[in-house]
Structures are given as C-alpha cells and as structure tokens.
C-alpha positions in Angstrom: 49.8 -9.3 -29.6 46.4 -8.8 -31.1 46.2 -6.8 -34.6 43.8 -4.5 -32.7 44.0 -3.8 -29.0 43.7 -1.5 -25.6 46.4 -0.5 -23.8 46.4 1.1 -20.2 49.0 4.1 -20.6 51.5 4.2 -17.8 49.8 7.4 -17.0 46.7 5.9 -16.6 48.2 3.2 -14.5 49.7 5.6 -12.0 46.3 7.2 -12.2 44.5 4.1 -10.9 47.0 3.6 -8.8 46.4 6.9 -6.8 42.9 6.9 -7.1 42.8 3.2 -4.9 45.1 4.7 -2.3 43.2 7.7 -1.7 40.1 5.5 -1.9 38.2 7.8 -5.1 36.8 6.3 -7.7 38.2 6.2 -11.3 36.5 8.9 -13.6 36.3 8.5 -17.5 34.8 11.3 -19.3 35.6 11.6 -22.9 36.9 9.5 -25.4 39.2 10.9 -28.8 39.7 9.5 -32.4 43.1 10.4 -34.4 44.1 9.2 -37.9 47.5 8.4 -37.1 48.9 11.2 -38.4 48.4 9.6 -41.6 49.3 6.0 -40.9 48.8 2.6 -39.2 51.0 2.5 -36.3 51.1 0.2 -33.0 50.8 2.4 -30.0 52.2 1.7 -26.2 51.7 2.5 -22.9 54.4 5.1 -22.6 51.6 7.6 -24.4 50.6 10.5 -23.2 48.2 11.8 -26.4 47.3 10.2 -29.9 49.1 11.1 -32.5 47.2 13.1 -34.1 43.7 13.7 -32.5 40.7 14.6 -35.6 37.9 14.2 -32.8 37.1 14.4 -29.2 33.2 13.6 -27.7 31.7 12.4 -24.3 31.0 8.4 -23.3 27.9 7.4 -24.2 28.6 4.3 -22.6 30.6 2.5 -19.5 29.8 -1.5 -19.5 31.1 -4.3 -17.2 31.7 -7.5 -19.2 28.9 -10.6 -18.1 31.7 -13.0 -18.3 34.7 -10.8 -16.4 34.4 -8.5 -14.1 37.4 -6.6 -14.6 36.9 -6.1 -18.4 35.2 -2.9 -19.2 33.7 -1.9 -22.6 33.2 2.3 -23.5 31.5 3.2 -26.3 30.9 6.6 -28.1 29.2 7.6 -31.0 30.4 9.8 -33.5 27.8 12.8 -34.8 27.1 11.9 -38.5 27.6 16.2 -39.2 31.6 15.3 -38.1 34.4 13.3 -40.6 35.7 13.5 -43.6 38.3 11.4 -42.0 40.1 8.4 -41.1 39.8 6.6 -37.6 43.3 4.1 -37.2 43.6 5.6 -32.9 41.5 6.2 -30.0 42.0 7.6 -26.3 40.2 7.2 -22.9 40.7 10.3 -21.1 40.1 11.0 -17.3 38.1 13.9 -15.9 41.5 15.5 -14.8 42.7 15.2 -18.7 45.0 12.3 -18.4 45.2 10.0 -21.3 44.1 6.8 -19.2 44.1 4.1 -22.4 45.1 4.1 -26.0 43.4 2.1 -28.6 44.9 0.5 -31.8 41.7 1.0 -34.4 41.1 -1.0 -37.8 41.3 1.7 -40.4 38.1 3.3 -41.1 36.9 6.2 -43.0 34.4 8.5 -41.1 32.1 10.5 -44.1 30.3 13.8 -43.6 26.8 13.4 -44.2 26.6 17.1 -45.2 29.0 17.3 -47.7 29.5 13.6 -49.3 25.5 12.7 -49.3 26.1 9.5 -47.8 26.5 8.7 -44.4 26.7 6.0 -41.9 26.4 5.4 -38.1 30.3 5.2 -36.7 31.0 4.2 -33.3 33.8 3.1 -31.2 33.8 0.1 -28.7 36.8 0.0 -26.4 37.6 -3.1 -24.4 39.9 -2.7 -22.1 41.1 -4.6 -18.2 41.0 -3.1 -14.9 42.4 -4.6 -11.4 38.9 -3.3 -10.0 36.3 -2.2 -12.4 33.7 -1.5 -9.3 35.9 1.7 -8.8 35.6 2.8 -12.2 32.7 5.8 -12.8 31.6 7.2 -16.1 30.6 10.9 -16.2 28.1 11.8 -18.4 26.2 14.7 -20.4 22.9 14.2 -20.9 22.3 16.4 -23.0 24.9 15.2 -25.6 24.9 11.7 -25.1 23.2 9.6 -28.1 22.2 5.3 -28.3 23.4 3.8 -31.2 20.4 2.5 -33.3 22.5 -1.6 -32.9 22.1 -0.7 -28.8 18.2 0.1 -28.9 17.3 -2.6 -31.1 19.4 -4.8 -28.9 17.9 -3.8 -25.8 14.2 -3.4 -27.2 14.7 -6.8 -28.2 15.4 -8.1 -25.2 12.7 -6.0 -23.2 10.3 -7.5 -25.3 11.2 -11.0 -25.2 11.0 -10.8 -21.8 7.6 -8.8 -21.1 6.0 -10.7 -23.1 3.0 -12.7 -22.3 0.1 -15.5 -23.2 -3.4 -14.7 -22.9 -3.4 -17.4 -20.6 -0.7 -15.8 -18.8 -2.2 -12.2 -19.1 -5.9 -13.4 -17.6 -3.6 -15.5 -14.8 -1.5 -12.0 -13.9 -4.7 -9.7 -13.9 -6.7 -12.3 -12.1 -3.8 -12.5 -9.3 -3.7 -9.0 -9.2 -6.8 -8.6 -7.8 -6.9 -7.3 -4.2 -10.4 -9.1 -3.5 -10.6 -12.9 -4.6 -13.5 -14.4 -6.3 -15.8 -15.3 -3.7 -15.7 -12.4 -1.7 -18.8 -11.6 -0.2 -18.9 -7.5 -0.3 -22.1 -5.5 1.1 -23.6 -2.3 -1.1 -25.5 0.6 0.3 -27.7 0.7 -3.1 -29.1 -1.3 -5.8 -27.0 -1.1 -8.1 -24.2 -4.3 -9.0 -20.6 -3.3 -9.6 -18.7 -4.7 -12.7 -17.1 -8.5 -11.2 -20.2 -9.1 -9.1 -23.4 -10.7 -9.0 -26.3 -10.2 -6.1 -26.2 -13.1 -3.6 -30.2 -14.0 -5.0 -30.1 -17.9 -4.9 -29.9 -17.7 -8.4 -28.6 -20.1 -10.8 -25.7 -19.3 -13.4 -23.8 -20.9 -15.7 -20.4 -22.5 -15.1 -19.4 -21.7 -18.5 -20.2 -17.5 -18.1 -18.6 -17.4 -14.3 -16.0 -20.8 -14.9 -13.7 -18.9 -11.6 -16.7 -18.6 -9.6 -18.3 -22.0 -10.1 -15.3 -23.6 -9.4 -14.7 -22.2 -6.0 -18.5 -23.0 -4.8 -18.8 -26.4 -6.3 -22.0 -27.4 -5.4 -22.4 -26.8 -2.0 -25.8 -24.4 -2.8 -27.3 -26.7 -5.6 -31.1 -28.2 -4.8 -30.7 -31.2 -7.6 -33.0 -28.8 -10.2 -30.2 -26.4 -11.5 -29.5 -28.7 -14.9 -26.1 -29.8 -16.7 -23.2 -27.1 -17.0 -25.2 -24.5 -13.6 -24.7 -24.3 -10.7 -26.5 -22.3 -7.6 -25.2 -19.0 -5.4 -26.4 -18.8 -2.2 -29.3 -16.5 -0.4 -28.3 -13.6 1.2 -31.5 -11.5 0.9 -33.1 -10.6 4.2 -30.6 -12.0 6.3 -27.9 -10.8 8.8 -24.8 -12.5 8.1 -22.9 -14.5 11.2 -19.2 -15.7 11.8 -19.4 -19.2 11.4 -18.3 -20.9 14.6 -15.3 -23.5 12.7 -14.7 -25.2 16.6 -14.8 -22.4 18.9 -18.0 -23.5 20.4 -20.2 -20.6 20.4 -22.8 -21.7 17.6 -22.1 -25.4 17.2 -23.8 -27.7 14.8 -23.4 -25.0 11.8 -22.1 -25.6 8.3 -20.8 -22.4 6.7 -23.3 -21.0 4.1 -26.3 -22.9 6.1 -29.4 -21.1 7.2 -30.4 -20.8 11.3 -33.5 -18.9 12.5 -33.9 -16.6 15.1 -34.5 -17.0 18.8 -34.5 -15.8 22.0 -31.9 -16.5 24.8 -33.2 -18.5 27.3 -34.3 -17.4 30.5 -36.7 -17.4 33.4 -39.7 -15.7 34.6 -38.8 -15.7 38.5 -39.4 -13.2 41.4 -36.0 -11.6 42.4 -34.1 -12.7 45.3 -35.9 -11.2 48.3 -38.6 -10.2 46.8 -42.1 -11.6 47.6 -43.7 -10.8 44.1 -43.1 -8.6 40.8 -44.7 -6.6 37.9 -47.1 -8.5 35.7 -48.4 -6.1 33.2 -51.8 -7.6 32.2 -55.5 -6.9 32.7 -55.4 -4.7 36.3 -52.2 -3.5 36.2 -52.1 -0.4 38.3 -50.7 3.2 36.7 -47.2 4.7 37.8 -46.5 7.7 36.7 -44.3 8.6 33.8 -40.8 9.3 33.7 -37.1 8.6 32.9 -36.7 5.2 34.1 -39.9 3.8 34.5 -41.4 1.2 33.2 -44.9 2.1 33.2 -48.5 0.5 31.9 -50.0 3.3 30.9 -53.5 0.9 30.8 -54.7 -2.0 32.1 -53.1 -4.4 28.9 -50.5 -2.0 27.5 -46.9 -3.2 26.4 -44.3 -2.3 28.0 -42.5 1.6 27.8 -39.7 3.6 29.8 -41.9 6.5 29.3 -39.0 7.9 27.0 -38.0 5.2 24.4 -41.4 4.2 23.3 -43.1 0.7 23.2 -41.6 -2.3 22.6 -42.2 -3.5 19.2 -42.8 -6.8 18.9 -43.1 -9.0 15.6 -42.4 -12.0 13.9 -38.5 -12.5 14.0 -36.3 -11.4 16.5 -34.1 -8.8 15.2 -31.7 -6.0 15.9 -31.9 -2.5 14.4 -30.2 -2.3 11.0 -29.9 -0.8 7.5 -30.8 -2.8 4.3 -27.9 -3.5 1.6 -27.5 -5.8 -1.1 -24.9 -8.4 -0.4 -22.7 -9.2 -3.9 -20.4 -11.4 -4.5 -16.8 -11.5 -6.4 -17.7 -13.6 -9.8 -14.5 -12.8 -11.9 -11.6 -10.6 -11.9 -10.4 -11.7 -15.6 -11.6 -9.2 -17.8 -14.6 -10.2 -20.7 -15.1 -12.7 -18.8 -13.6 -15.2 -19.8 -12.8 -16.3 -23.4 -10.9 -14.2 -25.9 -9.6 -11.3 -25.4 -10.3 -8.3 -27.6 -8.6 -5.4 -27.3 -10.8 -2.6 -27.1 -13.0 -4.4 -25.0 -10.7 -5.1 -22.8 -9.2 -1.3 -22.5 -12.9 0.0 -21.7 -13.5 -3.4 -19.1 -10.2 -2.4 -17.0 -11.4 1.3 -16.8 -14.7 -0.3 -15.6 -12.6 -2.5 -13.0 -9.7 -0.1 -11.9 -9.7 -2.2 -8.3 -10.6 -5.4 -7.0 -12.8 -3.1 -4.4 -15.2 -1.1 -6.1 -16.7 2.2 -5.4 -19.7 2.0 -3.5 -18.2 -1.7 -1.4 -19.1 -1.4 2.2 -16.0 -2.9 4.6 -16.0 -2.9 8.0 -12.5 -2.4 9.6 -11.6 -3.5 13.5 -10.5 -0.3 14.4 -10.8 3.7 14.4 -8.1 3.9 11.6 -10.0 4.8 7.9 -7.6 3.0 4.9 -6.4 5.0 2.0 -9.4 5.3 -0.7 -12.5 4.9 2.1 -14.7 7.0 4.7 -16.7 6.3 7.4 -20.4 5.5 6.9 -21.1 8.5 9.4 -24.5 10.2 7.6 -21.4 12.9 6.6 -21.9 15.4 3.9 -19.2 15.5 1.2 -17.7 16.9 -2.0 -18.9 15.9 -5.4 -15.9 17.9 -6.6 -13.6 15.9 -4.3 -15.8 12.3 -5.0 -16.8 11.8 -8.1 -17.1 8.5 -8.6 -18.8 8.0 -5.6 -21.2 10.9 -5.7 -22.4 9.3 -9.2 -22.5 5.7 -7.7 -24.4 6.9 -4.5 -27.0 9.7 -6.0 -29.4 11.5 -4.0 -30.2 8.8 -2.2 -28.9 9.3 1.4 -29.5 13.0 1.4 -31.9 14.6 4.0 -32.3 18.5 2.4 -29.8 20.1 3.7 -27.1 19.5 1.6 -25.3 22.4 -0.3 -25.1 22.4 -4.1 -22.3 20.2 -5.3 -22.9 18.0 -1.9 -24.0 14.8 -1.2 -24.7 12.7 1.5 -23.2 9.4 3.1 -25.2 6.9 4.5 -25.1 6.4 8.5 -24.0 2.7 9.9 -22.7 4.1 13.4 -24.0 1.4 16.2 -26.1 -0.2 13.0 -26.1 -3.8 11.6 -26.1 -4.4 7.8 -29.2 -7.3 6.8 -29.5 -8.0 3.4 -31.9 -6.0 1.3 -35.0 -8.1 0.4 -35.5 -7.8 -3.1 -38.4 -9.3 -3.2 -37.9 -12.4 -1.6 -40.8 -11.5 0.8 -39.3 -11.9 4.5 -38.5 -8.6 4.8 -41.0 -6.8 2.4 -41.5 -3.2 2.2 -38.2 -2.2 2.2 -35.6 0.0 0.3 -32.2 -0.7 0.2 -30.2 1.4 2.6 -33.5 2.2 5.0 -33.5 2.0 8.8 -35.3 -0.3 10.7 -36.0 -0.5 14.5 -35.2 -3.3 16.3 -37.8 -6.0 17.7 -39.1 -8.8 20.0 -40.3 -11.7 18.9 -44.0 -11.9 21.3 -43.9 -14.4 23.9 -46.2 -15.4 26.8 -48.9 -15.2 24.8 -50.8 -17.2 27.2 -50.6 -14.5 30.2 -52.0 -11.9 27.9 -51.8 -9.6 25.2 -48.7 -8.0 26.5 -45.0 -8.6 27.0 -43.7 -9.9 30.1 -40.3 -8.3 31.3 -37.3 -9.7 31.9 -36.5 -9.3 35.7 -33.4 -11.1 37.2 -32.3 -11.0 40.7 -29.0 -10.2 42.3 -27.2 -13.0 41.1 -27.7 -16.5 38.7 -26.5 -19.4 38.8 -22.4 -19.6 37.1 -21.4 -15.8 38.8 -23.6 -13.8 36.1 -25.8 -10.9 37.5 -27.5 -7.9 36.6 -27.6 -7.3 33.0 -24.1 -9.6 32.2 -26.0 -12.3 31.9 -28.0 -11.6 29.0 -26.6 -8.6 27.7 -29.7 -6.6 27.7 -30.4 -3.1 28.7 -31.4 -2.0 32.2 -34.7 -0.2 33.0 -36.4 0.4 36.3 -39.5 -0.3 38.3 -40.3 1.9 40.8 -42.0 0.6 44.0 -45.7 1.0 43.7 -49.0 -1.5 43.7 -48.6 -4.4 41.4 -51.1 -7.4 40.4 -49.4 -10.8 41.3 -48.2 -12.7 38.7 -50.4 -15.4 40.1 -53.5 -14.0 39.5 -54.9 -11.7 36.8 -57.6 -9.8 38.4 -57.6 -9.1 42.0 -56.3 -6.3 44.7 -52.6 -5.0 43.1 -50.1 -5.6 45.8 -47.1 -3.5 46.8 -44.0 -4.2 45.6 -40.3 -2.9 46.4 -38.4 -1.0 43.5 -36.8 -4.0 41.2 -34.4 -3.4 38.5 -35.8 -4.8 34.7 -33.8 -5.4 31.8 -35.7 -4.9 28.3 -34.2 -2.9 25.5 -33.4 -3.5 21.8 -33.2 -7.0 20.7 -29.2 -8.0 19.3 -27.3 -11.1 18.4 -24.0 -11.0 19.9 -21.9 -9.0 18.0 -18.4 -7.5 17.4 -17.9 -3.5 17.0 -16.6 -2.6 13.3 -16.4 0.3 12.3 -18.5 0.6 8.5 -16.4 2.5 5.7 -17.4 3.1 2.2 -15.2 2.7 -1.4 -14.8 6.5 -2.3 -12.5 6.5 -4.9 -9.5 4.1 -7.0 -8.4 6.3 -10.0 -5.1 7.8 -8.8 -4.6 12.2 -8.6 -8.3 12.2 -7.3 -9.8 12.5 -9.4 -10.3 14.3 -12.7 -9.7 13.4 -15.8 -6.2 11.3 -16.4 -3.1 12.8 -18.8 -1.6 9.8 -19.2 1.4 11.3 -21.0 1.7 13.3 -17.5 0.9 10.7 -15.1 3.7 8.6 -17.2 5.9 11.4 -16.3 4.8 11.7 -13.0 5.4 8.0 -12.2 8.6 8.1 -13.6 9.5 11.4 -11.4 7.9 9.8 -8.4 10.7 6.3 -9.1 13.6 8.1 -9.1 12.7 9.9 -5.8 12.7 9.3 -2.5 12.8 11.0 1.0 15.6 9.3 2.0 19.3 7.8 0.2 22.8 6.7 0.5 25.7 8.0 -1.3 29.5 7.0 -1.2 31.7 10.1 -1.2 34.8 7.5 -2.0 32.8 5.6 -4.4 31.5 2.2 -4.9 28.0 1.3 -3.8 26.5 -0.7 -0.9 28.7 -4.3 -1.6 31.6 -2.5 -2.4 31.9 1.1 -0.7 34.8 3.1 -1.2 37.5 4.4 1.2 37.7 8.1 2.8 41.6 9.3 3.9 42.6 12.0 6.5 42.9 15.4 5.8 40.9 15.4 2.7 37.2 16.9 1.0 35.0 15.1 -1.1 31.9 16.6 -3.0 29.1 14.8 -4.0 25.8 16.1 -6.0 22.7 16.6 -4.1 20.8 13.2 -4.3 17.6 15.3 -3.4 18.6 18.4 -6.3 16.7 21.8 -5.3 15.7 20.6 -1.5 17.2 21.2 2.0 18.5 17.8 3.1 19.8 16.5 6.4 23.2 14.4 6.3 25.2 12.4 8.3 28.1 10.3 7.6 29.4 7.0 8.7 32.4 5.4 8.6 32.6 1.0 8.7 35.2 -0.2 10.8 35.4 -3.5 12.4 32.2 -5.0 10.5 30.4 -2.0 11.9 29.1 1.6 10.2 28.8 4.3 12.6 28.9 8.0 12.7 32.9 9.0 13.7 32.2 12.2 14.7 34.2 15.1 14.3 36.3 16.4 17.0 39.7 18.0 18.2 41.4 16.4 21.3 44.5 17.2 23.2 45.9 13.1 22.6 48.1 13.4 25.7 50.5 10.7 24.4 52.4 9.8 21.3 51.4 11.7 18.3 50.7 15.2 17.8 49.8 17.4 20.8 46.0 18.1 19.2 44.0 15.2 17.2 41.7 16.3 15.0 39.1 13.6 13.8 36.1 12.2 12.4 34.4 12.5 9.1 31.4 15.3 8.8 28.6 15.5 5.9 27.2 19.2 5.5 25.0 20.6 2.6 26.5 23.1 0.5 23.1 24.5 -2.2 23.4 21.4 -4.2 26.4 19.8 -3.1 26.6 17.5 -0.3 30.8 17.9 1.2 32.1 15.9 3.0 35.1 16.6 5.2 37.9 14.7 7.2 39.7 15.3 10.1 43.9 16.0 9.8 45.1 13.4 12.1 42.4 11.1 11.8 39.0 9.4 10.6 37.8 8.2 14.3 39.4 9.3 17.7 41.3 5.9 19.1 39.9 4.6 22.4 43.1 4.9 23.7 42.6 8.2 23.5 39.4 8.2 25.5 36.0 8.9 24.7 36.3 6.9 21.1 33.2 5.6 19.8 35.2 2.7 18.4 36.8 -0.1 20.5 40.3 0.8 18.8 43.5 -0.1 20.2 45.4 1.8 18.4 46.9 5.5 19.2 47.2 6.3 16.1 44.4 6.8 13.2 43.5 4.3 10.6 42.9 5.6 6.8 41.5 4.9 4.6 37.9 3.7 5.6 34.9 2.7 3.9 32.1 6.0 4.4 28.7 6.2 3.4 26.5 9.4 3.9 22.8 9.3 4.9 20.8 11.1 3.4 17.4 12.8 4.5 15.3 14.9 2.5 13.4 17.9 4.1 10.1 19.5 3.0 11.6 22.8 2.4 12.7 23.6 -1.5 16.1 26.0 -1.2 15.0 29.7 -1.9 
C-alpha cells in the first residue's frame, strides 16, 4: 500500500450502497483534520471517526479526475486564524454525519497566524475511487467557502491563455461580428454620415483608408482616371434604386450597379371597343362640368384634372412620388480603420459603432411586424426621454409645430418611395434631404398640342388584360358629353358615350415594404450605462431562465437518477422567490412521460388498492416531489396505464426529471 492514501470506510460503503438502491445521490459536506492523537498511524476501513479530530470545515471543492472518471478529488482550505497543530488524518463526512472516507496525511504542522506571526496557506486534497462518481453531490456554503490562491492562479491562467487574441484576430472577430457586412447599401433620412459609412457620391477613395471596402467592389465603378492605389464607389444621388433582374426576366439586359433611364410603358392611343370616337383635350375642347370623377378641360388647351386631385404634372423624367435620403454605404466594421490599434481610440470608436445598424439607418421590412430596436417611418411624434440617440441624430427636422416639449417628430414613408437625395449632382436640384415630392409624367404627344393625351383602353387587350390590369394605372372617368374628334382639332365637338380613363400618379412597379427607422442599440434604453451594474445584471440575467430541469434522484440530463415507491424527495426552488409550475416525468422504455398519480382498485394480484405515479408540487421554496405506495406508473394490465407495461406489478426505481416553469408572480 501507498505511504499516503484514501480509504472508503465500510460505513461509507454501505452508504453508497443504499444511496444507488434508492436511486439519491451521494452527499459530501464537510471534511475534518485530526493529529493522530499524537502519532502517525495507518487507518482502515472499519473507522467510524478519526482519532482524534483538531478541525472540522465545509468542501471547498468536489472534482472528477480528466483521466478517470470514477476518481474524485475534495479539497478544503484551512482558515489561517485556526492551528497550532499537527495534520497526520483526515475525514469525508456525509450530510447525514457518516464518516464516508478516511485519509492517511503526511505529517504537517498547521501555525496560527495570530499568535506565531508567520503563517501559511494549508489545504487538503483528497483523492479517493467511487463505482459512480456522476452520483456523487457536494453541498456547499457560500458564504464560507474560500479558493486557494494555487486554484485561482491555475485557473486565471488558463482563462487567459485561452481568451487571448492577435490584433489580427481581434479586427477578424469584431469585423465578423458585425450584423451589416461591408457593402451594404443603407438609406438615411438626413444629411448626416454615420461612423462605418461613406455617401454613395461616385467618389473616389483610397484602397489603403477603406482596404475591406475596395476589395469587395474591385473595380466594377472605375472610369480609367481614378490613379494607382483608388478606386471609385458608385452614384446613388438622385436615383430610385431597383432589384436587379439576375434571370427572372422582368428587366433583362441589366448589370447590377448599371444605370437605366426612365420611360413610359408602352401603349396605344385607340378609340375603345364600341365606341365611334373619344376625348381629345386640345384647342376646342368643350367644358363638363366639375366634379368627383371627371375628367374635365376646364379651357380650350388645359391639362388634364379629376376636378379633385389637381393637374397632371408633367416634367422631364418620369417619376413616382417620393422622399429624398442619402443612400450610404458599409465601408468598415474594424475599428480605426484599419492599422494599429490603440487603445483609447479604440474604446471611444466602439461606443461610436455600438451596432452594425446605426441609429438613423432606414430598412424596409416585408411585413407589418417592427424588429426589436426600430419604428415605423409613420410622421409619429415621440419621446426624447425614451429616444435619445435618435432624437439627437434626427433634430427638428421632421417636426411640423405641434410637437410637445421633449417631442420630436418621425419622418412619414407610408405609400412613399425613397430616391436618393441630390446633393448637388444637379438632376434633382432644389431639394432637401427627407422632402416630399409629387409624382409626374414625362410630356408626350407633343405634336397634338400643348396638352396631355389620356390614356383610354377598351374592354379588353390583346393577352386577357383589361381595364386598368394592364398598365397598373389609376381609373378616372369621362362622362358623356360633346367631344372634338381626335381627328381634327377645330371643328363641331361631337357626342360621345361615358368611357372609362386611366391617368393617375406615375410608379415603377414596385413591392410594398413597410419603412422603419434605427431608434436605439445601447442596451436598458437608454441612459447612461453602470457598467459595474449592467455586469451584474448580465450575470443575474445567465443564471436565469423561465424555464429548467431538475432531477429529484440526482444526476443530470445523460445520467438521471432513479425515484422508488413510497418515498419524498425535496429539491430547492430553481426559480428562488417566484411561483413556479411543475410537473414530473418518469423515463421508462426509452421514453419520459408524466406517470401521473392515482389510486385504483387493481382487481387482480396485488393489493386491493394501487396507489401510483410520481407528482411535483411547490412548497415556498421547495419543489417536493412525491411517489405513490405501490407504484411509480399504473401497469396497463391494470387498465388505463399510460405506459404499454406488461407487468401487474410496479417497477422501481425509475429515472424522473421535473419540469420546471417559472410564473410572473414573486411569492408574497
């Protein structure tokens, strides 16, 4: 035998031995120190205390070996304020006081820092062989238990060999991190460039300053004129941005990022079927008169009008009614972009960055749901108090008046499209970012006159289309009345039968989004961060959850412990200080499911009455759980058994698990 060993008592043995049968785990709680009574001795397993005890303290420590499984290591430390003796034994006691191992201990002398002026840090390691260590719980008091300095420097050594990192390897994590990837093309209600962007300008930058963002355009916006080490972004100013068609045949011919102009749909000029003529407004037109619904020239020459919605504005691009913005794109998500990193600068650059999105990033989302951290661009009023960042990003700009102290005001994209703001780049001039503009026609038929022609279509077109399918436009109506020919310019006006016209704002085709707005990142929105108390709060927030398993018998989800008849098991509340709802299963047969808990007359062999099942009820801040005399789940030859069980009489132990719900309600 060893010089210096562990020894399982018998006591401890029959301990274990009871604990498997019954299916409860094994619980250490303290651990002593004796001096022998004076001597070096060789204990054995027939022990039932040391020989004489000097010291008694909680675990600080239950480990499983890496190499064996069924090894176990305890370890305690002993308060320096204690000694002024020798350590030559040791004991593992149980939480029912049994002495479960005995440990033969080299001869050392424990000082008393108080009294001798020197001291040192004295603590026991136990190793000692278990059939099943998975079944073998330490019980601890946290408000005693200490770390020896050896364990923290053993553990803070390996924590930091493994969190730490390269500054290639820290730009690579932050830069993966990012929610929105370099490139991303993100649109912003005022003119103003968040930190990681750049305004889509046509500009050229360098490939050294933006290396990430050069690399994923390449050169697919240079002109041949940008010079060695540059490279070009593309134009976005003025312009209404389009899927690109990538096969589906819609808009064919098109390279993503190039440039198309705007046009009308084709179509024709033609009387409607049935008709013998229809409305030419021009010189001689004859007055209607005005209403809702009808298209009427108020002079000989006029454009067209409904008489409610105004005139049709015509101009020189087609276009549909829109707001300006100022469409940016990702350049970097590595912070100080993108050579060394200093510290301070980076601490302020993250604060800067908090999220790949920024506040003030307009996203459109395909349907009525508004994300965590957004709001609908709805012309709303809102809280500075409750948006900050927002209200400092956004201003005064949007607001109308009206607007209570403390308020401001969202912009309004309902039904709107977003075109990029001008910014001098002089097709689109005269505008502010984030104004309206109204929709337009491009003038045709400039031949016939000064005025616009409608569009009038008949009952049905060629391919099935009719009415106002087939090219999406609004509906307006002509009332009968006297008309000039389209033939002629001048002449009698001749009567024509009501027709139905389609003219209305000008619009691509188009998808419905609906536009939200970046309101806030910073977590606890969104004052000013503790972050000694949002540490805590995070840590609070990881060790809770609505909803847990525990294992009344023991174990854990690989290895669960057993549950036997006629027996009570009490377990702490997982969820301390709330109401919880519980339920418990037990796994037979390679399946878990709730047994539950009953008293049945059995009607053959076995007692007259079977009581059964296993049931999980709160008790304040105990979770007990219960088992039924005769039985853990009612046999189906009994009837009515949840479990295809042939036998008539019960099986124990079984594996059991308790589910565990937490409610909103704190316990009065």
């Amino acid at each position: 035998m060893a010089d210096y060993y562990t020894l399982l008592t018998d006591a401890g043995i029959a301990y274990e031995t009871a604990c498997k049968a019954a299916g409860v785990p094994i619980k250490l709680a303290q651990i002593s120190v004796g001096d022998g009574n004076g001597a070096v001795y060789n204990p054995d397993a027939s022990a039932k205390a040391l020989k004489r005890e000097v010291w008694r303290g909680p675990l600080n420590a239950l480990f499983q070996d890496e190499k064996n499984a069924n090894w176990l290591m305890a370890e305690v430390t002993i308060p320096s304020d204690v000694g002024g003796w020798y350590v030559r034994e040791a004991g593992l006691w149980t939480d029912t006081g049994i002495l479960y191992a005995i440990v033969k201990y080299p001869e050392s002398y424990k000082p008393v820092l108080a009294t001798s002026g020197s001291g040192k840090e004295f603590y026991i390691r136990s190793i000692f062989e278990t059939s099943n260590a998975a079944i073998v719980t330490l019980l601890i008091d946290d408000t005693v238990v200490k770390a020896t300095r050896a364990w923290v420097m053993d553990y803070l050594g390996r924590q930091l060999a493994e969190g730490t990192y390269t500054k290639a390897e820290i730009e690579m994590l932050i830069a993966q991190s990012s929610a929105l990837p370099v490139g991303s093309m993100v649109a912003f209600p005022i003119d103003k460039v968040p930190v990681g962007f750049l305004e889509i300008d046509g500009s050229v930058k360098s490939a050294t300053a933006y290396p990430d963002l050069a690399k994923f355009l390449g050169t697919a916006f240079n002109k041949g004129d940008e010079g060695a080490g540059n490279f070009r972004l593309p134009e976005s100013r003025g312009e209404f941005l389009r899927g690109w068609d990538h096969g589906r045949g819609v808009d064919v011919g098109r390279t993503i990022g190039g440039f198309q102009l705007d046009q009308m749909q084709g179509h024709l000029h033609a009387p409607p079927k049935g008709a013998t003529a229809y409305a030419a407004f021009g010189p001689g037109g004859s007055a209607l008169a005005s209403g809702s619904g009808i298209i009427n020239p108020a002079a000989s020459g006029s454009s067209m009008t409904d008489g409610v919605n105004g005139e049709v504005r015509s101009g020189a691009e087609t276009r549909p009614r829109n707001l300006a913005v100022m469409w940016c794109i990702k350049a970097w998500n590595a912070p100080i972009n993108q050579g060394s990193i200093d510290v301070a600068a980076l601490v302020s650059e993250l604060d800067a960055l908090k999220s790949a999105v920024p506040v003030g990033s307009i996203i459109p989302f395909p349907k009525a749901a508004v994300p965590p951290g957004y709001l609908e661009l709805d012309g709303s009023v809102q809280s500075v108090a409750t948006y900050p960042d927002l209200a400092v990003y956004l201003g005064t700009t949007f607001n109308t008046g009206g607007e209570p102290v403390g308020f401001f005001r969202l912009p309004d994209s309902r039904g709107e499209f977003l075109r990029g703001w001008d910014h001098g780049r002089g097709i689109d001039s005269n505008r502010t970012i984030g104004s309206w503009q109204k929709g337009t026609a491009v003038t045709h038929d400039s031949d016939r006159g000064p005025a616009l022609t409608p569009i009038v279509i008949g009952a049905a077109l060629s391919g099935g289309a009719s009415g106002s399918e087939a090219i999406g436009a609004d509906s307006y109506q002509i009332q009968a009345g006297n008309y000039v020919l389209q033939s002629a310019w001048a002449g009698t006006p001749s009567p024509v039968a009501t027709v139905d016209t389609y003219l209305g704002v000008t619009r691509p085709r188009n998808l419905s989004v609906m536009w939200c707005i970046k309101a806030w990142n910073a977590p606890i929105n969104q004052g000013q961060i503790d972050i000694s108390a949002l540490a805590l709060e995070v840590s609070n927030l990881a060790n809770m959850a609505d909803f847990t398993v525990i294992y009344p018998g023991g174990g854990n989800k690989t290895s669960p412990g057993g549950v036997a008849t006629n027996s009570r098991y009490i377990a702490a509340n997982p969820f301390p200080g709330y109401h919880v709802f519980c339920t418990a299963q037990v796994l037979y047969n390679g399946e878990w499911a709730n047994p539950e808990f009953g008293d049945h007359f059995s009607g053959i062999g076995g007692p007259d009455r079977y009581g059964h099942g296993v049931q999980a009820n709160q008790m304040g801040n105990s979770i007990i759980v219960q088992t039924g005399v005769n039985g853990l789940v009612y046999p189906n030859a009994l009837s009515g058994a949840p479990f295809l069980l042939s036998a008539t009489t019960g099986v124990s132990p079984l594996p059991c698990r308790v589910l565990v719900w937490r409610l909103k309600g704190v316990i009065a």
